[in-house]
N, C-alpha and C positions, 0 to 999 in steps of 0.2 A: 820111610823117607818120602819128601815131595822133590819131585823134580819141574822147574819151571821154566817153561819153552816159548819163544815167541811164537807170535803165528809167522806165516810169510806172504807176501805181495801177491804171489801167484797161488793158483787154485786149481784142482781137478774138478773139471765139469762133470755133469753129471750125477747120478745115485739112483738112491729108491725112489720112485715117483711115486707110491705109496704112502712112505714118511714121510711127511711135510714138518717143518719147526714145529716143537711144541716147548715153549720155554719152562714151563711150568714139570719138563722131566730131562730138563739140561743141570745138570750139577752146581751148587750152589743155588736154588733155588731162591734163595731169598733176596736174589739181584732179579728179579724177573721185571720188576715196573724200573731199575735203572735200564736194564735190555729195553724194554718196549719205548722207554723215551729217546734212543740209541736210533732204535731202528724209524720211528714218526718222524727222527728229524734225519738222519739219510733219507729215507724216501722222498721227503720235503724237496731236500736240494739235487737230487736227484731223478726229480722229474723233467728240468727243463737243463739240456745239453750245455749252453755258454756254461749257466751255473753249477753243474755239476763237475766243468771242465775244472774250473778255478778250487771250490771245495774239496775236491776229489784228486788234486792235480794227476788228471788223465792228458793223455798226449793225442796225436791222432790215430795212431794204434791199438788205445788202449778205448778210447771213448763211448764205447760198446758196454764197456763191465759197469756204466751207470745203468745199465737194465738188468743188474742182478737185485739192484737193490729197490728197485719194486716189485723183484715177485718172492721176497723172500718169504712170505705167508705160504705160497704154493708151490714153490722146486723142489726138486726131490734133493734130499741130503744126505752126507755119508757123514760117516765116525770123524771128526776132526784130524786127529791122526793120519785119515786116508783123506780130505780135502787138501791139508797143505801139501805145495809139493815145493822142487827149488832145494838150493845145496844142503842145506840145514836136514830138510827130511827126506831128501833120497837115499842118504844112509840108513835110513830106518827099514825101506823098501815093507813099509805100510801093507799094499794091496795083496802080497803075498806073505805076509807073515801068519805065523800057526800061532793056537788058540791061547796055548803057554805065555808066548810073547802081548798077545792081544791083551790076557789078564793080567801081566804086570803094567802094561798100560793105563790101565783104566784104574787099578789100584794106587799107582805111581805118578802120574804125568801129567801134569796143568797146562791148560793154552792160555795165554793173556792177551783175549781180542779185543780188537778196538769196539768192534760192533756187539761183544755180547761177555764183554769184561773173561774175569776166569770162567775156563770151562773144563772139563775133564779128555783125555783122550778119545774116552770112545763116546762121549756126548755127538747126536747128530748133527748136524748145520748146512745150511743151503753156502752156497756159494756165492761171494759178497764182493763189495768193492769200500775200503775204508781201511785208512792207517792213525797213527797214534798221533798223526799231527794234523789228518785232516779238521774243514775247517765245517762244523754243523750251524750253521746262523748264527744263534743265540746260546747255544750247545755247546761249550769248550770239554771237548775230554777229559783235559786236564783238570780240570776242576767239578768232572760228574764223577768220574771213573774213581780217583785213588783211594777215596775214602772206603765207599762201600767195599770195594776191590780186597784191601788189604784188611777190613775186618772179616769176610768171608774167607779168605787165606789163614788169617791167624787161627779159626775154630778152627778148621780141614788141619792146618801143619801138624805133622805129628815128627818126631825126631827131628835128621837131617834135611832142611830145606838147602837145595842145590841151586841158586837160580843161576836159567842158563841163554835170560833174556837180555836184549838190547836195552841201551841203554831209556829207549824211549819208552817201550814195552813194560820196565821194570817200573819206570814214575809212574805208570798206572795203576798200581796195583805193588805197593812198597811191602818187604820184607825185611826190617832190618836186622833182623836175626840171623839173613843167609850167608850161605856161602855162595859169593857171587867169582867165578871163576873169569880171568884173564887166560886168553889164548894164545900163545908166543911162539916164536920160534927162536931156535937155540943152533949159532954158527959154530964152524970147527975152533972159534976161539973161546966159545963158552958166550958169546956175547948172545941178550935176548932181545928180540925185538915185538912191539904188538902186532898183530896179524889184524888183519880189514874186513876185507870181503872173505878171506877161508877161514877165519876164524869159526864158522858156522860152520864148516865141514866136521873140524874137531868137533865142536858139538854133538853132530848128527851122531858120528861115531862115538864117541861118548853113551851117548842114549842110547844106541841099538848094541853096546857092550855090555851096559847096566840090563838092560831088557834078555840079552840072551845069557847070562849068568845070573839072572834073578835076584839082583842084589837088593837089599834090605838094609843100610847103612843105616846107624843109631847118631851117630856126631862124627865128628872129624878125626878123630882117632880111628873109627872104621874105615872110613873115606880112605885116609892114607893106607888104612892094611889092605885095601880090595883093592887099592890103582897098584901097591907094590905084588900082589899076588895076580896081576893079569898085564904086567907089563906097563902101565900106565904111569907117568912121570907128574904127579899132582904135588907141589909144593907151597907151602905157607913163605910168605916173602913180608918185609917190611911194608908194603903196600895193601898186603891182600893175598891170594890165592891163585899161582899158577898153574894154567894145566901147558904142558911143552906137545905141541904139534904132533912133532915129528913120535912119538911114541905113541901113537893112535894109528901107525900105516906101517904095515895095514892094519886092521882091527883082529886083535890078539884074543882067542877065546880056550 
């Protein structure tokens, strides 16, 4: 099974200052000149501060993370996995996980970055500033990204693809094979509603349940046997594919 995760806004500083990016042994390898034209034109807009405000839509808080992305040749990088952080993947609690978990990671678990298309879990990466909507000059995402994205996805898919990206994340990098999961919650009258901002919780937990029962789902038939044998409320709906909140808390193993 592939499981596809967005990245998140926020980053863990920091890594090996030893390892610096090497794209050419990040996963998927055959997007390495889409990456390298990714990162020429962040750097571009990201030189001078008004424009990288506007590009980058940074605040006065944030204005700072346009200096991530001129030293991305030379900052020390971690495992992907362990750069994002934020409610999605503090579930996963990354920085202390054991080696078990680390392997079905890297076996299992796609990132869909803005700045380096899909990557693998434990692929390294400096820490960055770019979302799915920023704006690159001449450079639209949307129109570098999906194509190569989603042929590089389709070799790698093997079985059940789970995706478990936003909605913007996903147009980068299309699967339309998957199973793309809604996150809901369910009142005492049986009514559901979509979830917003926690819907990303569910996920996190989601992922760090799949990770620590080492799941291996072949299609959707598995899918439902493994959420009904661990507690998990996953249902197929005239729309699409629900996962219900509330049976992910706490996370059941």
């Amino acid at each position: 099974m592939t499981v596809l995760l967005p990245p998140s806004e926020t980053k863990r500083e920091g890594g090996d200052a030893a390892r610096t990016l090497d794209l050419g042994a990040l996963s998927f390898p055959e997007l390495s000149d889409e990456r390298a034209a990714v990162i020429t034109a962040a750097r571009s807009v990201s030189s001078e501060e008004s424009n990288a405000r506007a590009a980058l839509k940074l605040g006065p808080r944030s204005a700072s993370e346009r200096l991530r992305n001129l030293e991305l040749d030379t900052a020390p990088t971690l495992p992907a996995i362990e750069r994002y952080t934020g409610v999605l993947y503090d579930p996963l609690d990354a920085p202390g996980a054991d080696d078990t978990t680390r392997r079905w990671w890297s076996d299992h678990v796609v990132v869909q970055s803005a700045m380096f298309g899909p990557i693998g879990a434990g692929d390294h990466i400096p820490a960055y500033r770019l979302s799915h909507d920023s704006r690159l000059g001449a450079l639209r995402l949307a129109g570098h990204w999906p194509g190569p994205s989603a042929r590089a996805l389709a070799r790698r898919a093997a079985g059940l693809v789970l995706d478990l990206r936003s909605e913007g994340y996903r147009a980068l990098g299309p699967v339309p094979e998957a199973v793309t999961l809604r996150v809901v919650s369910v009142d005492g009258g049986g009514r559901r509603r979509a979830l917003n901002h926690w819907n990303k919780t569910a996920k996190g937990r989601l992922t760090a349940l799949l990770a620590r029962t080492g799941a291996d789902i072949g299609d959707t038939a598995g899918l439902l046997r493994w959420a009904g044998e661990h507690g998990v409320v996953v249902e197929r709906t005239d729309d699409g594919w629900d996962l219900v909140a509330e049976s992910l808390e706490p996370v059941h193993v």
